[in-house]
N, C-alpha and C positions, 0 to 999 in steps of 0.2 A: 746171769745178767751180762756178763762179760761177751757171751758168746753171740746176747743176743745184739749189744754195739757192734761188735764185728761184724755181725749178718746185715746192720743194719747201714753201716757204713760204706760194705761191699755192693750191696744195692744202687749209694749214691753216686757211683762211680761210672753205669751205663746210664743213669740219668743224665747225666751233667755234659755226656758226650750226646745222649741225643739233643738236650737241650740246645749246644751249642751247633751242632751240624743244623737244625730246623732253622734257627736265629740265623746263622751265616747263610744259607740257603734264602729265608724270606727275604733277606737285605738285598739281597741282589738281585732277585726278581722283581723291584722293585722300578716303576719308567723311568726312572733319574738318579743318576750316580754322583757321591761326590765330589767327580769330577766335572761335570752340568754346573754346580753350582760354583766350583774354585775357577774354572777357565769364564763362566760368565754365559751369556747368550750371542754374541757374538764373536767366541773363537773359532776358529778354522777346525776341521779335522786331521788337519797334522797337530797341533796345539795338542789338542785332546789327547791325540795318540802317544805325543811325548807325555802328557803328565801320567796318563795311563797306566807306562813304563816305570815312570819314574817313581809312582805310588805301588807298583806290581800288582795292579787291575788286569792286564793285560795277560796273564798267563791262565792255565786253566783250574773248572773252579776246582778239581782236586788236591790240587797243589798248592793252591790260596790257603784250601783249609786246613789240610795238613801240615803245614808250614804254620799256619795261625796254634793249631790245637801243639806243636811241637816248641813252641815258644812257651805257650804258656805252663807246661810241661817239664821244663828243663828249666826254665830263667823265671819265670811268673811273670812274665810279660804278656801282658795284654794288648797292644800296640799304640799305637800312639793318633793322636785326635786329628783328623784333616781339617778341620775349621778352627781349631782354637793353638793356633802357633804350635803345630804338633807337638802338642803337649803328652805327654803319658798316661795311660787310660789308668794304671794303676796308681797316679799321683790325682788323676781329677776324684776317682773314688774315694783314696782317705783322704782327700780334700770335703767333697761333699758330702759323705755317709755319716759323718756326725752328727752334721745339720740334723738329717732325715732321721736319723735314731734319737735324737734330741727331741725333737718334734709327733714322734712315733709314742715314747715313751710317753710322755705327758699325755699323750692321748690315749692309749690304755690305762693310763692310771687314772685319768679321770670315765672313761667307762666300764670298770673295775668299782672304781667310788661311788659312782652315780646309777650304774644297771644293775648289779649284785645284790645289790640291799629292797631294792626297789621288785625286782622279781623275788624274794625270803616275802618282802610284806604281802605284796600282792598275793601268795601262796599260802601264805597264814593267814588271812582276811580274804579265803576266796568268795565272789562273788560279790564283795561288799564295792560299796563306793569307792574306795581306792583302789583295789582289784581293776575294776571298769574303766577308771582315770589312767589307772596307768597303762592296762592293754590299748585304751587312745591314744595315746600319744608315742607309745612303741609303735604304733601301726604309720603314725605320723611319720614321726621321723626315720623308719624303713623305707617309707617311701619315697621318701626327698631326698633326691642325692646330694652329695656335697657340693655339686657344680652349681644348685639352685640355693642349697643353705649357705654358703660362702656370701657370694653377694647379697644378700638377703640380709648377712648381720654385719656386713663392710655397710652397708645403706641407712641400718638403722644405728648400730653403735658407733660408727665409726665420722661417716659424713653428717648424718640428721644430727648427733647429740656431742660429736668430737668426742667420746669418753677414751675411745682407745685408736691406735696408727692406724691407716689405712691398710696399708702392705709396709713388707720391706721386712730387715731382720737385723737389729744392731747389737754386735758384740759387745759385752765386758768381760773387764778383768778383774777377778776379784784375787784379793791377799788370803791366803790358809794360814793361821798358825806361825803368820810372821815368816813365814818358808816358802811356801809353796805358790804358785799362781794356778788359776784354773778361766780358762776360755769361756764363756756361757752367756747367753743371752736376754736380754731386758726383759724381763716377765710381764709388760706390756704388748710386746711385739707375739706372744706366743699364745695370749688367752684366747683371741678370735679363730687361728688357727687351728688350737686344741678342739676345742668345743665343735667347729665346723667338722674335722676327719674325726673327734671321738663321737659324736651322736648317735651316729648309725648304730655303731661296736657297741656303745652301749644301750638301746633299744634291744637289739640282737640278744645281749646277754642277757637282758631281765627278761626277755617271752624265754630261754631255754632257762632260768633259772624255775623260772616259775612253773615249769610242766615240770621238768625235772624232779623241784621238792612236791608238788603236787602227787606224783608218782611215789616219790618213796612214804609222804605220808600215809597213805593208802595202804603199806603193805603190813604183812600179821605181824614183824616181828616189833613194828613200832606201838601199834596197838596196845601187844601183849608188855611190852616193857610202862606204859602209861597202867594198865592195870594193874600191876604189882607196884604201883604207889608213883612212879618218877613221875612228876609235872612234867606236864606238854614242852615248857620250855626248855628243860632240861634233856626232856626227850629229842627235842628237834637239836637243841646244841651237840648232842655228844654223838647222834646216831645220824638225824635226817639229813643235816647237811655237808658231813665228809662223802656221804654215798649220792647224798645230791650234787659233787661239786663235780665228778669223775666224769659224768656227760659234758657239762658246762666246762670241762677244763680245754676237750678241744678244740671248743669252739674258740675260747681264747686264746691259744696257742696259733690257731689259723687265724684269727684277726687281728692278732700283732704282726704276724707274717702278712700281714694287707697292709696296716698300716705301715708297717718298716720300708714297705717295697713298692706301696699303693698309693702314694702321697702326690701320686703325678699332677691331680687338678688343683688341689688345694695347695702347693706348692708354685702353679702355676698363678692363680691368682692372687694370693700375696706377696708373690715374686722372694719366694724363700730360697736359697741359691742351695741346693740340696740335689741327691742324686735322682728325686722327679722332676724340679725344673730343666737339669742338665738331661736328661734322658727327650723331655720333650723338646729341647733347642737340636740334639741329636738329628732327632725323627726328620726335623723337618729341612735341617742342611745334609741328611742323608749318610750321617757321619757312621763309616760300617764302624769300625773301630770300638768307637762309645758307643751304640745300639748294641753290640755283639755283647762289649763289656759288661754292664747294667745289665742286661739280660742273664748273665752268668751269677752278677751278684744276689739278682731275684731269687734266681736256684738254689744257691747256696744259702741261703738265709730261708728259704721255705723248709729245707735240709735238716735245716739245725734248729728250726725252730720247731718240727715235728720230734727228729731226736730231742730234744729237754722233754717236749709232750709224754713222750714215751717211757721215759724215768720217770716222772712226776707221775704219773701210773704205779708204778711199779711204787714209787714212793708212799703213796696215799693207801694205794689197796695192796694188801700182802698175796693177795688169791695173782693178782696179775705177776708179781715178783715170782712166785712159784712157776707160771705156768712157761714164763721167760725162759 
């Protein structure tokens, strides 16, 4: 298992480099630089040309990048933001990525809670009325993205009945044990949120839960284990759905790595100050800096969230441990 982190670590190393040569390469091919946006629409082309210089726009792009990829390298520096008081790209990130991992989690955990159980039933009761109710509404909500489900429950929960905020995201503090303080957010300001980026994830998970134990129900050895006496229930507990969970495990694996790093719209429309709203404020003042950055973190978090995938294999089924 050892040897197969190191192989697998070694891997993420020309990713990360092609990652970021494609990102710096896209930013800049980009009609607007910015510097278009910091000098304004009526600066001169000498203006331009100084601030250019003064940003090192100016030199050539192999130099930019090597210099970019050589910083973060040696210092972990990621450079610093051209529209937000050149601030630190490394300080806006553990700034925001809490946010978005705050908000990421609750959302897998509630499509975890809510799709898991839901594709077991549908699979045990195939075919019946619940089966059909719930393939409806997994078809549903795959289809409506979160740009359309967002407003859709800001409309009805939020302005038609006031039950919960509009947007926004207000911190507490709460006391641990008389000790400790911990950062975290009003459980009001998170439910519209949650439910809008976990819907999908959890539709997703109940159609592969439900083919999944569909499939293993099917096979001889469950059968043959229900004929020599164990109850069906017993049977699907201990047998059908550790070996039903191993498909459905990467799916969840890759749609926490969405949700962690995908939260771009749903972040934008409850104005959650997270590394998707900060990525789309980025995009559109042109900021290389921060696009390069978040781009990186993307990487690095799809990285890591396939590596746990990977063990959690190895963890669950002993056949995959060996073949390691």
């Amino acid at each position: 298992m050892l040897n197969f982190l190191l192989k697998r670590l070694a891997l993420a190393i020309p990713t990360l480099i092609a990652v970021s040569f494609l990102v710096f390469l896209a930013a800049r091919l980009a009609p607007a630089s910015p510097i278009d946006i910091i000098a304004g629409e009526k600066a001169t082309p000498e203006t331009k040309a100084r601030l250019a210089h003064e940003y090192g726009l100016d030199r050539p792009f192999l130099v930019q990048y090597a210099d970019y990829v050589g910083k973060i390298v040696l210092h972990g520096d990621m450079g610093r933001s051209f529209s937000r008081d050149r601030q630190p790209v490394r300080d806006m990130i553990r700034q925001d990525f809490p946010v978005t991992a705050q908000l990421a989690i609750c959302a897998i955990l509630f499509a975890l809670v809510i799709g898991l159980p839901v594709g077991v039933f549908a699979a045990l009761y195939h075919n019946s009325w619940f089966d059909r109710a719930a393939m409806a509404t997994v078809v549903a909500l795959v289809s409506v993205p979160s740009i359309v489900l967002g407003p859709l429950m800001v409309l009805f929960f939020a302005v038609k009945h006031r039950w919960l905020p509009v947007s926004g995201w207000e911190p507490i503090t709460i006391l641990v044990g008389g000790k400790f303080y911990i950062t975290t957010v009003n459980p009001t300001y998170l439910i519209l949120p949650t439910i809008a980026l976990g819907s999908r994830s959890a539709a997703i998970m109940a159609r592969f839960m439900r083919a999944s134990l569909l499939e293993v129900l099917r096979q001889d050895y469950l059968r043959t284990a229900m004929a020599k006496g164990l109850s069906r229930g017993k049977a699907v507990w201990r047998h059908a759905l550790k070996n039903a969970a191993l498909p459905v495990l990467t799916i969840v694996g890759t749609n926490f790595g969405y949700l962690l790093t995908g939260s771009f719209v749903i972040e934008t429309i409850f104005q959650i100050p997270g590394i998707g709203y900060t990525s789309i404020d980025s995009i559109t003042k042109r900021d290389y800096a921060v696009i390069q950055g978040m781009a990186l973190l993307v990487a690095v978090v799809f990285l890591v969230v396939n590596l746990i995938v990977d063990i959690l294999y190895g963890v669950i089924d002993p056949r995959v441990r060996r073949e390691a």
